[in-house]
N, C-alpha and C positions, 0 to 999 in steps of 0.2 A: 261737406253736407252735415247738417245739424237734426238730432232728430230726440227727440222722446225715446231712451231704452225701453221705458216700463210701461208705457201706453201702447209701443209696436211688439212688448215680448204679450202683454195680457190679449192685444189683436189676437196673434200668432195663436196664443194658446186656447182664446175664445173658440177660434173655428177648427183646433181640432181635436177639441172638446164635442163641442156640435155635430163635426164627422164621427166619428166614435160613436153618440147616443144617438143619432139617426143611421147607424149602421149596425147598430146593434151588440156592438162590441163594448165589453165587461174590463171598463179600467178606471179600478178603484185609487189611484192614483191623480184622479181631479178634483175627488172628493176635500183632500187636504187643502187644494189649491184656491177651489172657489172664491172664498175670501178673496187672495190677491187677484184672481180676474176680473170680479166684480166691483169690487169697491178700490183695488189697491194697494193692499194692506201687506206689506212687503213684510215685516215680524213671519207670516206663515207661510213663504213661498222658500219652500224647497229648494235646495242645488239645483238651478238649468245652465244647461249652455247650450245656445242657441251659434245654429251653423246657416247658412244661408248658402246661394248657385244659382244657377242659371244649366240646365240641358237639354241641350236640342238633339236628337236621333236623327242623326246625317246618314245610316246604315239603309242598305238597299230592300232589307226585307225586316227592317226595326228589331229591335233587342230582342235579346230572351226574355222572355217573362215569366220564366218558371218560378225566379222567388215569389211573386205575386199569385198562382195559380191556388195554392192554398189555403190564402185571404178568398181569393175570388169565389172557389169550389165553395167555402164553408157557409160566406156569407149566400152564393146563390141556392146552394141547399136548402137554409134555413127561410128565403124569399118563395121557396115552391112548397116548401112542408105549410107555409102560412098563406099559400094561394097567391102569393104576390108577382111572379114569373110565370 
């Protein structure tokens, strides 16, 4: 399989970029990158490495999701303090 590294890492990094700024979370950290996701421009993109998977939750009452609780609480906090829940 042949593919574009820097057209599928700047995809990748596009949308979550976009998650981030539509969720409201503070990472200034895309700011450097802009450049290479928009235009390309590989001179200003930072060390990544990019990991990729596939999981499916085969478990009968699904995972913990307590590492997630804390993203969840904060973001839906901030969704009721601004009327939005």
């Amino acid at each position: 399989m042949q593919y574009d590294y820097h057209m599928f890492l700047r995809w990748l990094l596009k949308i979550t970029y976009n998650v981030a700024r539509s969720s409201g979370l503070k990472c200034n950290w895309f700011h450097d990158e802009i450049d290479y996701i928009l235009h390309n421009y590989k001179e200003t993109l930072s060390p990544v490495s990019l990991f990729g998977g596939l999981h499916v939750d085969v478990t009968a009452f699904g995972e913990d999701k307590g590492c997630f609780l804390v993203l969840y609480k904060n973001w839906s906090e901030e969704k009721q303090s601004e009327g939005g829940l």
